[in-house]
N, C-alpha and C positions, 0 to 999 in steps of 0.2 A: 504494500500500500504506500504512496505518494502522501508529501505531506498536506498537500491540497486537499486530498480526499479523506483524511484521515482530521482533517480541522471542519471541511463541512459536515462530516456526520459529529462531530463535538459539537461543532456550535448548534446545528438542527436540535441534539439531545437539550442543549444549554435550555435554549427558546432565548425568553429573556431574561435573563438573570444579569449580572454584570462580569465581563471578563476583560481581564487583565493582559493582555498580550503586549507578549516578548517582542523587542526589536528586532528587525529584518525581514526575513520571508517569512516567519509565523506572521507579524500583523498583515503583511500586505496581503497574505491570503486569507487571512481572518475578511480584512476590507475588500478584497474582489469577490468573496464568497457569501460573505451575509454581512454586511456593513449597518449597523444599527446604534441606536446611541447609547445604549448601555453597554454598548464596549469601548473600551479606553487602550488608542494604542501606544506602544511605546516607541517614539522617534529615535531615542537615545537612550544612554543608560544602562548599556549591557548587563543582565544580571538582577535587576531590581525590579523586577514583576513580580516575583515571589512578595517583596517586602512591600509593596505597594498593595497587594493583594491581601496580604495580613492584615492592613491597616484598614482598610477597606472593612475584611471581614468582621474585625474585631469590633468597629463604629458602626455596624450593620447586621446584627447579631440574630434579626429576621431574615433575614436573603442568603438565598445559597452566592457565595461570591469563586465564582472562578479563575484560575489562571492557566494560560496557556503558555508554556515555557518548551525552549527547546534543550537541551542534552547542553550544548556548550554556553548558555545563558545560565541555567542551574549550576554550573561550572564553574561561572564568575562568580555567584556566590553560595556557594555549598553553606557555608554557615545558616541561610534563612532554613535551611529543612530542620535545623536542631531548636532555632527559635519558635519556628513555627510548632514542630513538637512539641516543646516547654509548654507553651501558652494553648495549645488544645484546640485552636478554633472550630466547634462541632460543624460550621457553615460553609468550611474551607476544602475546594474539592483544586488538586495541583496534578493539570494533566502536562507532561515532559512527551515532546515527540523526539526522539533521539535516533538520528540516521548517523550517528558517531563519526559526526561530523562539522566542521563552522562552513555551515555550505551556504551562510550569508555574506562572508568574507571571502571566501576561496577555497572551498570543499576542506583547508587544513584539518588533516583527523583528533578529532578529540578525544580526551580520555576515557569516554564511557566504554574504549574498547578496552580498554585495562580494570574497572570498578565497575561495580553493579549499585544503578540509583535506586532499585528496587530495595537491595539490603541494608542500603544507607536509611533509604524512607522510614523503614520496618522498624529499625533500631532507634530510629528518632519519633516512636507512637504513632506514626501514620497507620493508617488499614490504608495496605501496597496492594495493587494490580497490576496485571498488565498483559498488554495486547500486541498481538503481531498479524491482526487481521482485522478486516471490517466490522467481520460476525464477531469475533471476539470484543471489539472494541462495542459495536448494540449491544451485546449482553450483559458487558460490565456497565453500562449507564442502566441499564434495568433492573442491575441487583443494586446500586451503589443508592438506590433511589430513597430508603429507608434505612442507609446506615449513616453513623454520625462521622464525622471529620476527626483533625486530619485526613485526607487523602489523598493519595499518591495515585494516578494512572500511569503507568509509564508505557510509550506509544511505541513501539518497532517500526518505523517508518524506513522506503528507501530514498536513496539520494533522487536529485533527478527531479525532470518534472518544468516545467516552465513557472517561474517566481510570479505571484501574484504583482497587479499594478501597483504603482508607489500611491503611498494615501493623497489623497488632493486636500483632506481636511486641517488647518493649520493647528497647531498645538493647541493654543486657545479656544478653538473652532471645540477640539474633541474634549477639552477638559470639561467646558461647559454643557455641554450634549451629555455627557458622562455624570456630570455631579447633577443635571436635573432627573435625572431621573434613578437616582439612589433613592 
């Protein structure tokens, strides 16, 4: 599965809730796939969707808050999975599509081919999944429906694929599209 196809069956599962998406081809594809204003994307900032997503959760403690991260974005900061552990956010669902790769930058291979984000999740109180398929990836949004947070998806995607268009929405444009409708 592409990571294209593997963010529009997320965000379809999502509907509306608010997501968090990572800088580079995860937003743009988030934005050429279901571009709506409860999701907020990340222009910059490698790594900080996770923490922006906590923040979110924890000041929104009604709303599933999601984040869409990829493999070398979690990589930037491996510290938010132990924070986010710590603090338990029941609201907080962190899907990782990890082609073990920065194929936003120039495919250079990341470490996920060395470490498993799945064991790291586990060990920081997450309830870990994970999928290396469509069907697996529907199934886990239909049992994950009635359990509580932390959550880890971690997504098997492959490289490849034509990158979503660049956002046209200006920073400001998406911040406030995003906070009205928290």
């Amino acid at each position: 599965m592409i990571r294209k196809e593997a963010i529009k069956i997320a965000s379809n599962a999502v509907v509306n809730s608010p997501i968090i998406s990572a800088n580079g081809f995860i937003s743009r594809d988030l934005f050429e796939t279901d571009d709506k204003d409860t999701n907020f994307y990340m222009i910059g900032s490698m790594g900080l969707s996770s923490s922006i997503a906590l923040g979110v959760a924890l000041k929104n403690p009604r709303k599933r808050v999601y984040v869409f991260d990829g493999d070398g974005n979690i990589l930037m900061n491996l510290g938010s999975l132990t924070t986010i552990g710590k603090l338990k956010p029941k609201n907080l669902i962190h899907l990782v599509f990890d082609n073990q790769s920065h194929e936003s930058t120039g495919g250079q291979p990341s470490n996920t081919r060395n470490i498993d984000l799945y064991e790291i999740a586990k060990s920081s109180n997450y309830n870990a999944f994970r999928a290396s398929s469509k069907t697996d990836l529907k199934k886990i949004f239909r049992r994950i429906k009635n359990i509580h947070g932390p959550i880890l998806i971690l997504i098997r995607i492959t490289s490849g694929g034509k990158p979503g268009k660049r956002i046209t929405h200006s920073p400001v444009t998406i911040k406030k599209r995003f906070s009205g409708n928290l």
